[in-house]
C-alpha positions, 0 to 999 in steps of 0.5 A, a space after each residue: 434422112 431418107 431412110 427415116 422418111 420411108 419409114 415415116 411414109 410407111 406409118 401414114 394414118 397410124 398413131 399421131 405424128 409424135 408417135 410416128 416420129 418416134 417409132 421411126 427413129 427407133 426403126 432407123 437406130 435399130 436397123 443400123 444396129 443389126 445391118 451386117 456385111 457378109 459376102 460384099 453384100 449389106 445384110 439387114 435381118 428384121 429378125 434380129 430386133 427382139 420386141 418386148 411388150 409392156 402393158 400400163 405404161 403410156 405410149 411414149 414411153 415405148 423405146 429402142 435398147 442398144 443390145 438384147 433384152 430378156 425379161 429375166 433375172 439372174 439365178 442368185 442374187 450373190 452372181 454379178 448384177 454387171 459384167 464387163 466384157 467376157 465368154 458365154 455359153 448357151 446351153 440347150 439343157 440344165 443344171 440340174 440332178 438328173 431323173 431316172 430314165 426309166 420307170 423302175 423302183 430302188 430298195 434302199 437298205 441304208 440311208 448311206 446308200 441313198 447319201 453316196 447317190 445323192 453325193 455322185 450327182 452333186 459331184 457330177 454337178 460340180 464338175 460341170 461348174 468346174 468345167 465352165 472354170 476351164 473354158 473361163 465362162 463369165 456368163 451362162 443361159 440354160 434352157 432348162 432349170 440349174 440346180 438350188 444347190 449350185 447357185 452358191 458355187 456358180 457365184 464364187 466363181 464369178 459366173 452370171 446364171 440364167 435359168 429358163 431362157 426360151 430356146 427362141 432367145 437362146 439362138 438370138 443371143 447364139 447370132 449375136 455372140 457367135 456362139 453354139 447352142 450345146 446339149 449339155 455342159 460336158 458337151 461344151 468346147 472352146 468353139 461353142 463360147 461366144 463373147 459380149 461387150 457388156 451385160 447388166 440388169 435393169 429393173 422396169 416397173 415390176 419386171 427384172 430385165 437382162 440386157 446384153 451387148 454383143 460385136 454382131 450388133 442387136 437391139 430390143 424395141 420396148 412396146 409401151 401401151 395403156 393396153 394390150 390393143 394399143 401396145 399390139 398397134 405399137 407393135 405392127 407399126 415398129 415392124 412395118 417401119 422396121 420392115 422399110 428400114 432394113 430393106 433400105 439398108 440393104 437395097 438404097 433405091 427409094 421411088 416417090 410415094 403418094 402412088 406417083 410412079 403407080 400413076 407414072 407407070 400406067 400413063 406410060 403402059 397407055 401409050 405403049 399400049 397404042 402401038 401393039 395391034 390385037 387383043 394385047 392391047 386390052 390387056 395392056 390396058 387393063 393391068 394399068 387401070 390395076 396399077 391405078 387401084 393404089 392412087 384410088 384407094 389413097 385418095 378414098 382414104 384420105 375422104 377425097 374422090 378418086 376419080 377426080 383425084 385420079 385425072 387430076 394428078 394425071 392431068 399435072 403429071 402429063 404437063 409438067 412432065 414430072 412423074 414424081 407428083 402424087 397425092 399427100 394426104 395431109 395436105 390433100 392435094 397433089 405435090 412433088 413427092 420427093 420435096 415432101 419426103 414422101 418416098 417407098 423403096 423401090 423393092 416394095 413396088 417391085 414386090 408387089 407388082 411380081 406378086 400380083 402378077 404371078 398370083 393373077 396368071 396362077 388364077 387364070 390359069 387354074 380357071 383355064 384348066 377346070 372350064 377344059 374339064 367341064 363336059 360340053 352340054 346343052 342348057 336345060 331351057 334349049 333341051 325342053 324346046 328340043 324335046 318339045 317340052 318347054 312350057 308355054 309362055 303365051 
């Protein structure tokens, strides 16, 4: 429930709510999907959710696909359409006759010649279906191409081909089967097969799809859209949702939104600014008011005035003593954040106050350098008075 909030949180003025709704949901049931243990420490890897776009279909239609979806179609329609459990092998090359590797011209006297050459590489084909017999593949996706004539062979041995398949997807399915990209077939051994729980395609609209189900978990977001602009928005909202869920996954801690703790956290820099003598106390006070741009802006979008927003909420927090008001923008006006469930991870705060302020020093720092290399001079107005040159004036 909390992770869905923050991700709803993280979706405030995009889309409707229904959509924000959904797309949530599906960032939610993806990053549970994809969170793995490794090391007793929660790994959640935004990277493993593939998104595929769909332009002409309404936007609700957008949805989350248990498994990885490849907009492709098997090499033969003689291959299985559906696979139970079983062993695939990725292969980062082909199936396919070989070409001369250099420029060179043959004189063929006979066509027996030109046959026996064309046996030898069907036969060395032949040996690579027979090799995928040994280590009992039921599943095979090449990078490249796979040879006409193997199609036939392929399927009497009960094996499913993809042909063409992006390198990308090639070492997503690799995570998601725990297999081993090889070079080619001849190069393949029992280490370097992974296995799946299910595979089968599906046909949307016009499109042939692949989908494949694996023990390591993984999942595809279908991006629906009546056009290319509104499935890219659907697109950046999935990621920003998903962003927050996979970071909740592996680091639960959540802090109120409505920029509550930015307000919190200057009113508390403010007071200890009162205790530290000299010119830090300018600086104190100073990264607070930046700590406030957040709140600002909130309410600049929400058509509110800042300012008076600003001291408001200020004003409640300081009273009530409860640093989780802030302001919700739908309601326009100060709430507890944490009732409204509106909440943020606390990696996001942490973020970006470290990143603000390394990048500010880095600045500072770099300004420092090039005023110490300017040359010290006399300004071109006091030179003219020195020189007695300076024009008059009365």
């Amino acid at each position: 429930e909390h992770v869905y909030a923050a991700a709803m949180t993280s979706l405030a003025g995009k889309l409707h709510t229904k959509m924000q709704s959904t797309i949530s949901e599906c960032a939610v049931e993806a990053a549970e999907a994809i969170t793995m243990t490794s090391n007793d420490s929660v790994v959640a890897d935004p990277t493993r959710v593939k998104v595929i776009a769909r332009s002409g279909p309404s936007l609700e239609q957008s949805k989350l696909i248990t498994g990885l979806a490849l907009p492709k179609k098997r090499a033969h329609v003689e291959m299985p359409s559906t696979l139970g459990a079983g062993s695939i092998l990725l292969v980062d090359g082909g199936l396919e006759l070989r070409s001369l590797s250099t420029d060179v011209q043959l004189s063929v006297t006979s066509t027996s010649v030109l046959q026996s050459f064309r046996d030898a590489e069907q036969q060395r084909l032949l040996e690579q279906v027979e090799m995928l017999k040994k280590l009992d593949i039921t599943l095979l996706a090449c990078r490249e191409g796979i040879d006409d004539s193997m199609h036939a062979h392929l399927a009497e041995a009960g094996i499913k081909a993809f042909r063409r398949v992006a390198k990308s997807d090639l070492e997503l399915l690799a995570r998601g089967c725990g297999a081993r990209l090889v070079p080619t077939i001849h190069q393949a051994k029992d280490a370097d097969v992974g296995v799946f729980i299910s595979s089968r395609c599906e046909r949307w609209g016009d499109v042939d799809h692949w989908i494949l189900e694996t023990d390591e978990g993984g999942a595809t977001f279908v991006a629906s859209g009546s056009t290319e602009t509104v499935v890219g928005e659907v697109e950046r909202c999935f990621a920003d949702a998903l962003g927050v869920a996979c970071r909740l996954k592996e680091d639960p801690r959540l802090i109120p939104g409505g920029g509550a703790t930015y307000i919190a956290l200057a009113r508390r820099l403010r007071r200890y600014a009162e205790t530290v003598p000299g010119r830090e106390q300018l600086a104190i006070e100073a990264f607070a008011d930046g700590l406030e741009t957040i709140p600002r802006v909130l309410a600049e979008n929400a058509g509110m005035d800042s300012i008076d927003t600003l001291l408001q909420i200020v004003s409640i927090q300081s009273t009530e003593n409860d640093d989780t008001i802030g302001l919700n923008v739908l309601t326009r006006q100060p709430e507890n954040m944490r009732e409204a469930n509106i909440v943020e991870p606390s990696r996001v705060l942490e973020q970006a106050i470290s990143g603000a302020s390394e990048a500010t020093i880095a600045v500072l720092r770099i300004d420092d350098v090039l005023w110490a290399k300017q040359e010290i001079s006399v300004p071109d107005d006091v030179q003219a008075t020195l020189d007695g040159t300076a024009a008059d004036r009365r």
